[in-house]
N, C-alpha and C positions, 0 to 999 in steps of 0.2 A: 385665612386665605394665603395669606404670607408662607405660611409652614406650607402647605400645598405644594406651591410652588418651588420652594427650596426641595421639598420629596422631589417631584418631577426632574428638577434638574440633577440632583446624585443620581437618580438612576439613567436620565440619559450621561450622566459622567460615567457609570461604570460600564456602559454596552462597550464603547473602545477601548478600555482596557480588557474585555473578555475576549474581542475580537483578535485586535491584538495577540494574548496569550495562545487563543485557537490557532494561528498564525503559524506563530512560532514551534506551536508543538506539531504544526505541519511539515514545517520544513523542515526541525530535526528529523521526525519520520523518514523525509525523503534520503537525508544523510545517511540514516541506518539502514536502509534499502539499500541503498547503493553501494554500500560496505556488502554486500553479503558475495561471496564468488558466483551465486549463480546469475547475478544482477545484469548482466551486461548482455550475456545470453538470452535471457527473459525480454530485454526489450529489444534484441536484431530480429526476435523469431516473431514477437505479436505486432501488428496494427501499429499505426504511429499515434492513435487516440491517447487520450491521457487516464491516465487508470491509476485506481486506487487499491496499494496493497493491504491484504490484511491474514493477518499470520491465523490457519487453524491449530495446526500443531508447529512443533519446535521443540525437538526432544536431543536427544544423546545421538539417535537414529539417523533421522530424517527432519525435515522443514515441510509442509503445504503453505501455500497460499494460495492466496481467491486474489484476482483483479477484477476489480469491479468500477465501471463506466464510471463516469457523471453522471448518468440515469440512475443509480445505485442498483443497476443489475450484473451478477457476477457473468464474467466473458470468459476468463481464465482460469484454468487451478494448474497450480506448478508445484509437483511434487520433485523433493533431489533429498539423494538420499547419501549421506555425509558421509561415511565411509567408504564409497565407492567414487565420489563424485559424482554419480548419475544425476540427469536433468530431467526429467518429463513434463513435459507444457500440453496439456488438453484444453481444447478449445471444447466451452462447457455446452453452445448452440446445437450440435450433432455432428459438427466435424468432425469430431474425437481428437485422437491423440495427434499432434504435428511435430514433436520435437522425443528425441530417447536415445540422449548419448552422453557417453561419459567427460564431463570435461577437464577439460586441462591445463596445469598450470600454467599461469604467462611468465 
């Protein structure tokens, strides 16, 4: 019974340290977002919801990404396309496209 209970307890030891790392590797995420040029633009043009990025492609080309709720349902795709600096923000519901211009350095 003894060893039982020592099992039970490393594994409630290890849940906060997984938490924890989850954590962490959330918020660097949020750091590399926001490093990207088209960052800033992406959140003037959508919703003040809080959304989750997630890269489809990320070539030599262009960047997509999907913003997806806290419901895990995708809201966003933002395509920009690196060589020109273009931004395109499509709102995924039937809006369609809300945002398609070139941006510019600050």
């Amino acid at each position: 019974m003894g060893t039982e209970v020592v099992q039970e307890n490393s594994k409630q030891n290890d849940q906060p340290e997984k938490d924890a790392q989850n954590q962490s590797k959330e918020s660097i995420n949020q750091e590399e977002w926001s490093s990207l040029p088209e960052y800033d633009t992406i959140i003037q043009q959508i919703d003040k919801e809080d959304y989750n990025f997630k890269t489809v492609t990320d070539n030599e080309g262009k960047r997509i990404l999907l913003l997806i709720d806290q419901g895990g349902v995708e809201q966003y795709k933002t395509i920009y396309i690196k060589n020109t600096s273009r931004l395109k923000i499509i709102k995924i519901d039937g809006e369609g496209q809300i945002f398609n211009e070139v941006l510019t350095s600050k």
